[in-house]
C-alpha positions as CSV (number, residue, x, y, z in Angstrom):
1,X,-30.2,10.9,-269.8
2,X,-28.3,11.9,-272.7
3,X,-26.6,8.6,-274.7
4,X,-23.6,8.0,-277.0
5,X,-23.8,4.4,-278.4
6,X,-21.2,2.8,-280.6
7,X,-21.7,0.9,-283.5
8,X,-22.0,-2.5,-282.1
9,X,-24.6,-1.6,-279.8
10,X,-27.9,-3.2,-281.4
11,X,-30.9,-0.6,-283.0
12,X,-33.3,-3.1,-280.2
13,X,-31.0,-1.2,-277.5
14,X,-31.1,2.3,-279.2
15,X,-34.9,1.9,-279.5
16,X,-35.1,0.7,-276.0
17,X,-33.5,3.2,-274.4
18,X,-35.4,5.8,-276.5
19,X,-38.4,4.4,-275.4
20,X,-37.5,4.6,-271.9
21,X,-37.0,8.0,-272.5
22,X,-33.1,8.5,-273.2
23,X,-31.7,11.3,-275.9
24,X,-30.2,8.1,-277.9
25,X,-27.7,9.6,-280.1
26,X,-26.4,6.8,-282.7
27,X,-24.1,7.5,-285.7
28,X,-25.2,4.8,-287.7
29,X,-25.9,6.1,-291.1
30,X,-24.3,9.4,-290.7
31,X,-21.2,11.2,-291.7
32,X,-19.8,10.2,-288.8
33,X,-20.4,6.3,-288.8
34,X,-17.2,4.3,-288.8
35,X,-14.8,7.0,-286.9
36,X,-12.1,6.0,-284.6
37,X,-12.4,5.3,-281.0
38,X,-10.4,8.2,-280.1
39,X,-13.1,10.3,-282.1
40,X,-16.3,8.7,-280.7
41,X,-15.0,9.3,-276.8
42,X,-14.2,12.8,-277.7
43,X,-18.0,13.0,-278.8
44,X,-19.0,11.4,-275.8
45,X,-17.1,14.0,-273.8
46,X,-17.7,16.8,-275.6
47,X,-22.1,16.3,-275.7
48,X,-21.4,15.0,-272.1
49,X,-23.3,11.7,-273.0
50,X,-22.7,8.4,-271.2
51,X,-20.8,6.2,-273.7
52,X,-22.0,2.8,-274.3
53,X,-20.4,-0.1,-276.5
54,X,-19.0,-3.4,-276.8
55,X,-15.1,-2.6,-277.0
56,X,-13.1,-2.8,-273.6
57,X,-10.6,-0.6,-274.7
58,X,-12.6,2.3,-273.5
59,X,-11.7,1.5,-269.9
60,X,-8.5,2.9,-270.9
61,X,-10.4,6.3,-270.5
62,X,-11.9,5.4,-266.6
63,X,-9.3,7.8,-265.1
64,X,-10.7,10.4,-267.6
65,X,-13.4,13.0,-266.8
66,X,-15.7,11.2,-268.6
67,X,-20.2,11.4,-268.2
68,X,-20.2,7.4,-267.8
69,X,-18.9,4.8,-270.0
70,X,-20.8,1.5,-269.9
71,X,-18.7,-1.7,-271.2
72,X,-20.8,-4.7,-272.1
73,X,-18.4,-7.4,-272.2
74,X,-19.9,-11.2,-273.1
75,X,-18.2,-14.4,-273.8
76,X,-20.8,-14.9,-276.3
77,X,-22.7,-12.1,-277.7
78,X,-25.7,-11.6,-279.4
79,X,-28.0,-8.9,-280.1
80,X,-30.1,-10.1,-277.5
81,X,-27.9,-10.4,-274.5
82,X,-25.9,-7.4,-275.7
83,X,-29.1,-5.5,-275.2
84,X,-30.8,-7.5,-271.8
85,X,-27.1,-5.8,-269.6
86,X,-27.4,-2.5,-271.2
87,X,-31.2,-2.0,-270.0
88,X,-30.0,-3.9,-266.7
89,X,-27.5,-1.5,-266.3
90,X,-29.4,1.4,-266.6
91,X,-31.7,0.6,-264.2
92,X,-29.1,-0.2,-261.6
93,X,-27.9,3.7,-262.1
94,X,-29.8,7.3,-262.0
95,X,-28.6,9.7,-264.3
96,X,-26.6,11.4,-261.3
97,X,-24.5,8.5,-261.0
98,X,-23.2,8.1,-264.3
99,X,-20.7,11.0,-264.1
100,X,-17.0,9.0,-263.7
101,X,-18.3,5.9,-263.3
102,X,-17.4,3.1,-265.6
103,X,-19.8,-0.3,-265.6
104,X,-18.5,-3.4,-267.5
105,X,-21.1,-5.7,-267.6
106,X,-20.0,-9.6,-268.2
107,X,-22.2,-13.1,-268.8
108,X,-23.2,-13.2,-264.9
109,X,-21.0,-10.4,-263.1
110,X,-20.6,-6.5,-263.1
111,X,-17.9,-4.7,-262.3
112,X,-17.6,-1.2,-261.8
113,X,-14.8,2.3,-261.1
114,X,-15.5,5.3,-260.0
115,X,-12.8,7.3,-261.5
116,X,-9.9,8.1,-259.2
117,X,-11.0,4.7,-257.2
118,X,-7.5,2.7,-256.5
């Protein structure tokens, strides 16, 4: 599955997920580290890669045609539990789910949208 992960998702996830056999694309230490939100979901949308971060305001986009957007969402975070509901979510979903579907994944819940859902 093809990957856009933001800044605050830890190098354990983007190695991870690499390993697991994801195109992991991570602008760390490029030209493009530190753009806006607005820029990174453009990105996302463009190289039709699920997006996956730590900031809820990319729920905003859930109405959006979008190739997933995966929201982890902790009271307490660390790079530990950050990364332990990012692998748990991708195992919950195939690659042909992703599409429109937004995940927000909390201390001990999940919730998720399919976009248009009311």
């Amino acid at each position: 599955m093809d990957i856009l992960v933001d800044e605050n998702i830890p190098l354990i996830s983007v190695e991870q997920l690499r390993n697991m056999g994801h195109d992991v694309l991570d602008i760390r230490g490029t030209s493009e580290q530190g753009i806006s939100d607005k820029l990174l979901w453009n990105k996302a949308c463009q190289e039709k890669r699920l997006l996956i971060s730590t900031d809820r305001g990319f729920a905003y986009y859930r109405d959006s045609d979008h190739f997933g957007i995966l929201i982890i969402s902790l009271h307490r975070p660390n790079r530990q539990e950050i990364n332990k509901r990012v692998i748990d979510a991708i195992k919950l979903f195939s690659a042909k789910q992703w599409p429109g579907l937004l995940v927000v994944m909390r201390d001990r819940t999940m919730g998720t949208w399919r976009r248009g859902d009311r």
